[in-house]
C-alpha positions as CSV (number, residue, x, y, z in Angstrom):
1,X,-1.2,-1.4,-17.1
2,X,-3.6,-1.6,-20.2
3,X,-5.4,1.3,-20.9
4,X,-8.3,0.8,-19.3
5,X,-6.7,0.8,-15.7
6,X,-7.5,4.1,-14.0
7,X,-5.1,5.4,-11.7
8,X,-6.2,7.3,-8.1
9,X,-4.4,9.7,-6.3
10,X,-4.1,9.0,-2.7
11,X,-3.8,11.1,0.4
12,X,-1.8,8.9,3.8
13,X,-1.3,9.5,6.8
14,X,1.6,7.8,9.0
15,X,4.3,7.7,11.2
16,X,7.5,9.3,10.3
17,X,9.6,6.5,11.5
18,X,7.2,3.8,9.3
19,X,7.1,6.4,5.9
20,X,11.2,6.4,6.4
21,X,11.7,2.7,7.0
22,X,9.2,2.1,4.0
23,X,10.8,4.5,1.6
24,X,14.3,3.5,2.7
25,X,13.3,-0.6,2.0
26,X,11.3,0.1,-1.5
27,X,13.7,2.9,-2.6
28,X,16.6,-0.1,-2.3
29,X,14.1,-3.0,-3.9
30,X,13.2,-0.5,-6.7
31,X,16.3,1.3,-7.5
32,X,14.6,4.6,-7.9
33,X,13.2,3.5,-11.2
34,X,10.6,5.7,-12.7
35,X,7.2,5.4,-9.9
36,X,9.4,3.2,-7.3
37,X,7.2,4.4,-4.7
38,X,3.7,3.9,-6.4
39,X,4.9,0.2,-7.4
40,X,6.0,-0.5,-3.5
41,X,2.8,1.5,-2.1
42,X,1.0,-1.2,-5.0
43,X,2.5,-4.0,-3.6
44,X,2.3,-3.6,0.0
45,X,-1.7,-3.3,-0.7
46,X,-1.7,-6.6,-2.8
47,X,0.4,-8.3,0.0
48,X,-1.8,-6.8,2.6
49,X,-5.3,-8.0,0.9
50,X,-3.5,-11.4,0.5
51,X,-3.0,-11.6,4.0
52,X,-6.0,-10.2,5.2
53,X,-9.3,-12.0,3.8
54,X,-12.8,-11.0,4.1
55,X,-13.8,-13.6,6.2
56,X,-11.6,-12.7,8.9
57,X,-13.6,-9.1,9.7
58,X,-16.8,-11.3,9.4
59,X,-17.6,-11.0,13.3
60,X,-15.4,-7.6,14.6
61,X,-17.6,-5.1,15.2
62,X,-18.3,-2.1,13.3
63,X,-16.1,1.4,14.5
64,X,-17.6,4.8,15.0
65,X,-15.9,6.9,12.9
């Protein structure tokens, strides 16, 4: 990361089951290496935005939150 790349702390929510599975996967990929869990959290973003385009929330309709 250059310099210029600011880093933001994060607060999550989710199921038990789904933070163990996750941890158990990325812990395995990463080795532990120093921030395994903020490169996996990094990458299942990237892959989700990848997956998920703009367009594709175009027409749902907005949630009351």
């Amino acid at each position: 990361m250059s310099e210029e790349t600011k880093i933001k702390r994060v607060t999550i929510h989710v199921e038990s089951e789904l933070d163990y599975e996750f941890r158990r996967l990325a812990s395995q990929k990463f080795r532990f290496e120093p921030k395994w869990y903020s490169k996996a959290i990094k990458e299942a973003i990237l892959l989700w935005i990848e997956n998920n385009p703009e367009e594709d929330f175009e027409d749902l309709p907005e949630e009351d939150t």
